[in-house]
GULUM-352650 format. One line per field, with one value per residue (C-alpha): residue number from 1; x, y, z. Coordinates in pm, 1 decimal, padded with zeros to 6 digits. Example, Ala and Ser with C-alpha at 12.3 -4.5 7.8 and 13.67 -1.06 7.14 Angstrom:
2
tilum = c(1	2)
xx = c(01230.0	01367.0)
yy = c(-00450.0	-00106.0)
zz = c(00780.0	00714.0)
//
This chain:
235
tilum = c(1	2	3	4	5	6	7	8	9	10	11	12	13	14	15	16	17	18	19	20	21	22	23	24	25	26	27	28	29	30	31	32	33	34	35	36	37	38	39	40	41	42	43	44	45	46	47	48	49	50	51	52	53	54	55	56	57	58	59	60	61	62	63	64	65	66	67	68	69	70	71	72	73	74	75	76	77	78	79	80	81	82	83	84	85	86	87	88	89	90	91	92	93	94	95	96	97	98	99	100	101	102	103	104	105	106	107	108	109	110	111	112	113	114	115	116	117	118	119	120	121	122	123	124	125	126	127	128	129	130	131	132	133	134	135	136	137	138	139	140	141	142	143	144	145	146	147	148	149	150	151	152	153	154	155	156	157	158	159	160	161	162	163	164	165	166	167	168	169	170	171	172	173	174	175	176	177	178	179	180	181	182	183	184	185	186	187	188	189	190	191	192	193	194	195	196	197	198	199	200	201	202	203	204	205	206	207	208	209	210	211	212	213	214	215	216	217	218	219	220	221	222	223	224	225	226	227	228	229	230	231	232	233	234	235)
xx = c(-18587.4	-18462.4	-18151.0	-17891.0	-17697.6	-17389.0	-17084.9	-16774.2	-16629.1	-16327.7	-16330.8	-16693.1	-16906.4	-17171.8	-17477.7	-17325.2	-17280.0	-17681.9	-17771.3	-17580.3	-17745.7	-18055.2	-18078.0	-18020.4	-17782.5	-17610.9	-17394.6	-17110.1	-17146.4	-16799.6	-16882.8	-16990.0	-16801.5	-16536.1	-16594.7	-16352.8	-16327.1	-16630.2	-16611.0	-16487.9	-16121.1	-16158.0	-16320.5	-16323.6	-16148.7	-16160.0	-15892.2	-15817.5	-15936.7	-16237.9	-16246.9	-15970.8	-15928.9	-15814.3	-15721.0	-15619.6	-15385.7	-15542.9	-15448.6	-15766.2	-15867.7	-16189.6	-16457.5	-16322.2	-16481.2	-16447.4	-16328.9	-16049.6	-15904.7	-15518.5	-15402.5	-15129.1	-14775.2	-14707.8	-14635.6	-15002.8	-15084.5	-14846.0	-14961.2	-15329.5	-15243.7	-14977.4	-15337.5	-15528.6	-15242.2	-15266.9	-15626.9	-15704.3	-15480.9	-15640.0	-15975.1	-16112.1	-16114.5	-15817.9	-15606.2	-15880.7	-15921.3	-15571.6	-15424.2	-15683.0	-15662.4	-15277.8	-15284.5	-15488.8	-15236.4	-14995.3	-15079.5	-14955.0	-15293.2	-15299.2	-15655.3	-15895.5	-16219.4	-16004.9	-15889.3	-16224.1	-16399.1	-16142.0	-16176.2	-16536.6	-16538.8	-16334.3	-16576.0	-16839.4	-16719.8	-16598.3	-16973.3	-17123.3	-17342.8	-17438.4	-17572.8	-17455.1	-17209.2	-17196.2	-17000.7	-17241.1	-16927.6	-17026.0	-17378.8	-17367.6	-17633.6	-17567.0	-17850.3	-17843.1	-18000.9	-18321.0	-18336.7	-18022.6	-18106.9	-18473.6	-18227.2	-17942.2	-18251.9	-18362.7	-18049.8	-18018.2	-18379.3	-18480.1	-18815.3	-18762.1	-18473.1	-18356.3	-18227.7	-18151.9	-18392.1	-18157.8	-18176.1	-18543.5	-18456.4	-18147.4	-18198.4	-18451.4	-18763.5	-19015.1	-19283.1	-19091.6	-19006.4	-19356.5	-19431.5	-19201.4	-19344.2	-19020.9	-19108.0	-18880.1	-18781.6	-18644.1	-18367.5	-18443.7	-18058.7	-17999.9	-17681.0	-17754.2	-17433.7	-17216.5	-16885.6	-16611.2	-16238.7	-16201.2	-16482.2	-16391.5	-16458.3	-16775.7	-16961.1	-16900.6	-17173.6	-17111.9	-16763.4	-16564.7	-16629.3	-16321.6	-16413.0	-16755.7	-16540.1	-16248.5	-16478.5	-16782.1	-16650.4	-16899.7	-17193.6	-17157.0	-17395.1	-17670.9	-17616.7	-17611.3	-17893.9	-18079.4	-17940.4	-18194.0	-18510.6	-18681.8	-18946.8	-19234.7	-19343.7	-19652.2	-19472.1)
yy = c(-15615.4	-15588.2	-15814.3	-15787.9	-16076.8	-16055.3	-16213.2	-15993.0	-15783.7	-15606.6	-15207.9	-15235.7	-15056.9	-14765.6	-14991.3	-15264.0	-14958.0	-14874.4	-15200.3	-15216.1	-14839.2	-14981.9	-15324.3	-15320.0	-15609.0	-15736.5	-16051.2	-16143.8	-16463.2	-16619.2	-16990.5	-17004.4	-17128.6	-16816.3	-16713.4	-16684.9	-16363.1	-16195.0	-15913.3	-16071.4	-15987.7	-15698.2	-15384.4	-15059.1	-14691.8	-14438.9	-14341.9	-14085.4	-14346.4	-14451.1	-14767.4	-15006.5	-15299.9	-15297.5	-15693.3	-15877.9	-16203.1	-16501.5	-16884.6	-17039.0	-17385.4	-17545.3	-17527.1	-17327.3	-17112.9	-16751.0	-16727.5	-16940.9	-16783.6	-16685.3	-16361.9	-16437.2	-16316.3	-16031.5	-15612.9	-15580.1	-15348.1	-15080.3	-15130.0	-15056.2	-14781.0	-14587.3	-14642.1	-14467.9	-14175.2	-14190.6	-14148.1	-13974.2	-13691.8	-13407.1	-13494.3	-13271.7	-13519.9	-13706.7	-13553.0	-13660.8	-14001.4	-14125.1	-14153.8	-14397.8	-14646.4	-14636.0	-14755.1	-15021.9	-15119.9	-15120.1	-15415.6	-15760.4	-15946.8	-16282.6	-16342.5	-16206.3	-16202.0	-16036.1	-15750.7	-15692.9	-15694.0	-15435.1	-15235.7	-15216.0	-15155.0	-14851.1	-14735.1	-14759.4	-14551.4	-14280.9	-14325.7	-14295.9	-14644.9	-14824.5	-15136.1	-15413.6	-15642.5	-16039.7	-16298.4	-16651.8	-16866.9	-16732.4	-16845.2	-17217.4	-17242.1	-17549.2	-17602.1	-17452.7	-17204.6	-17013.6	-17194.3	-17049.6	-16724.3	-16766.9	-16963.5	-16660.6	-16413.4	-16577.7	-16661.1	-16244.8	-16176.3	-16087.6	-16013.6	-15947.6	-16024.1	-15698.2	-15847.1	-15734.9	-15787.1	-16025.1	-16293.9	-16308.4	-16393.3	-16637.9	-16852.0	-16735.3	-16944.6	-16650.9	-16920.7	-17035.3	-16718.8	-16654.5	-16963.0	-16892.9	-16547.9	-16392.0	-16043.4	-16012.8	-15608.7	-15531.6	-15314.8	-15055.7	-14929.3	-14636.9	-14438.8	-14052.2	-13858.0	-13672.4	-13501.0	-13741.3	-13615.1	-13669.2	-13571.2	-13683.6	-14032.3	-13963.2	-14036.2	-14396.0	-14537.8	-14830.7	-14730.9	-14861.5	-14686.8	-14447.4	-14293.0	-14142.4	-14021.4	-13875.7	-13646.4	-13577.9	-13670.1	-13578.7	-13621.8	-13940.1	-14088.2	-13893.8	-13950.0	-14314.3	-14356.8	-14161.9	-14409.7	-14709.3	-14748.4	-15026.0	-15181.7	-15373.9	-15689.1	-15897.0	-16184.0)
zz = c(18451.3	18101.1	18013.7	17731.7	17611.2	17353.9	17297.7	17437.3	17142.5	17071.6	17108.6	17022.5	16783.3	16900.6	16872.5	17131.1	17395.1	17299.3	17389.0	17725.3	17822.2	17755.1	17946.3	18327.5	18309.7	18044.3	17985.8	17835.0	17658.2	17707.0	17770.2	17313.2	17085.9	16954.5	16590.3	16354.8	16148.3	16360.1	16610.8	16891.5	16814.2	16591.4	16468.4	16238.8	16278.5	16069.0	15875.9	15568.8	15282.1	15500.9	15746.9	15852.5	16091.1	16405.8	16453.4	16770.0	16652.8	16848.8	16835.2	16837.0	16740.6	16657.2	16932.5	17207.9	17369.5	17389.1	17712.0	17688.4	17327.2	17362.5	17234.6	16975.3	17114.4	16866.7	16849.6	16807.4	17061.4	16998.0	16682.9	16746.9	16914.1	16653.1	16433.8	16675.7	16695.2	16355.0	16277.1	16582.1	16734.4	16560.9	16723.3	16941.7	17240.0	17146.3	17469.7	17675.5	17642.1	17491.9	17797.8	18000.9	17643.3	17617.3	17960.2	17871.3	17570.9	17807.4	18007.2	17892.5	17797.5	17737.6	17714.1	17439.5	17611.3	17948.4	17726.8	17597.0	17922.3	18067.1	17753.1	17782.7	18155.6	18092.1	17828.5	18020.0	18281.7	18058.8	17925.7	18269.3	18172.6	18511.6	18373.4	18596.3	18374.1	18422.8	18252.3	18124.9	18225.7	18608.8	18594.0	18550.7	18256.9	18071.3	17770.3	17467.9	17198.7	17293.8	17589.2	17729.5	17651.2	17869.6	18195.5	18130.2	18187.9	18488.1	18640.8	18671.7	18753.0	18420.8	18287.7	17930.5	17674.6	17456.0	17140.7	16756.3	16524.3	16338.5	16580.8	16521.9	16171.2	16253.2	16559.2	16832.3	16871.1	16976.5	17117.9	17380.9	17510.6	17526.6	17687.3	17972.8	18004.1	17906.8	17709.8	17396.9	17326.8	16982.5	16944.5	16715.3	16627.9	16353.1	16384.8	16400.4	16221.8	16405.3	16354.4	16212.3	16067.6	15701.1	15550.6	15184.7	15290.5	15403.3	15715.9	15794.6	16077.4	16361.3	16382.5	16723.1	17005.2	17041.5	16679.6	16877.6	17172.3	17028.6	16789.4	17027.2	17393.3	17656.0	17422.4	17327.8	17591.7	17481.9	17091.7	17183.7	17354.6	17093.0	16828.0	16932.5	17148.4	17247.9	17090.2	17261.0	17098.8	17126.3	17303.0)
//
């Protein structure tokens, strides 16, 4: 059983959703510190000029953890989605899906990693991805680093960990996932091209998730998937 692991982002971007299709469950990483100025509370649309922030105000502090982060009490939802209007309505799927995510903006959220969870719930279904979804702060693994990541695995029956190639590079210790006879999978991520608005600013890759549905809508799944494979290791 193959096993994704990420931290919970914020409208996530098309190689996150590969990586979810791919594993047959993946976790959300809640119970980690929260990182300033990453992904967890913001990501990119396209616009006329090219890319542009979508940002969710938090209040966070030093050392807590994801799933605890407040959502700052602001207009930032309406504001989010007048950007998507913006950017958006003269896609081809924009009717199709608009009305499922302004319900979403709709709801008073409170917590960051609860809004992201719903949000990529929805996607998901709109996706048609099964992969069973778990939270880390459900599974009562306390240790730390690669070690977590082996215990996370086997708390959910896993077999082998599917895992960017970066993390090779930054923190995972491959030895001691092949001492506990855990089998590490690569993700091998490119992002094909496919129809965007504005075409003067180019094609602009690993854009959040709505950009692929509003222009493509029912073939997103399959561009997706075709986007990143799985790569055996020796471990």
């Amino acid at each position: 059983m193959r096993v994704g692991i990420h931290q919970p982002h914020y409208q996530p971007w098309l190689r996150y959703f590969q990586k979810i299709a791919a594993s047959d469950v993946f976790i959300l990483l809640d119970d980690v510190d929260y990182t300033k100025n990453g992904w967890q509370n913001r990501n990119k649309i396209k616009g006329p000029d090219g890319w542009l922030y979508l940002t969710v105000p938090v209040s966070s502090s030093l050392g807590m953890l994801i799933k605890d982060v407040p959502i700052a009490n602001t207009s930032w939802a309406s504001s989010h989605l007048k950007s998507l209007r913006a950017c958006y309505s003269r896609a081809p799927y924009f009717k199709t899906y608009i009305d499922g995510i302004e319900e979403l903006y709709s709801r008073k959220w409170e917590i960051l990693s609860e809004l992201n969870e719903a949000m990529l719930l929805h996607y998901l279904d709109l996706l048609e991805i099964k992969t069973r979804i778990v939270r880390s702060s459900v599974l009562g693994v306390e240790n730390s680093s690669t070690e977590r990541l082996i215990s996370l695995c086997r708390a959910v029956g896993g077999t082998s960990y599917y895992t960017g190639e970066y993390a090779v590079n930054a923190y995972l210790d491959t030895s001691v996932f092949q001492r506990e006879g855990i089998q590490l999978e690569f993700q091998q991520w490119h992002c094909p091209e496919y129809r965007q608005l504005f075409p003067k600013a180019g094609f602009i890759p690993d854009l959040a998730i709505p950009d692929l549905l509003f222009n493509i809508g029912t073939d997103a799944k399959a561009l997706l998937i075709r986007g990143g494979e799985p790569l055996d290791t020796a471990v």
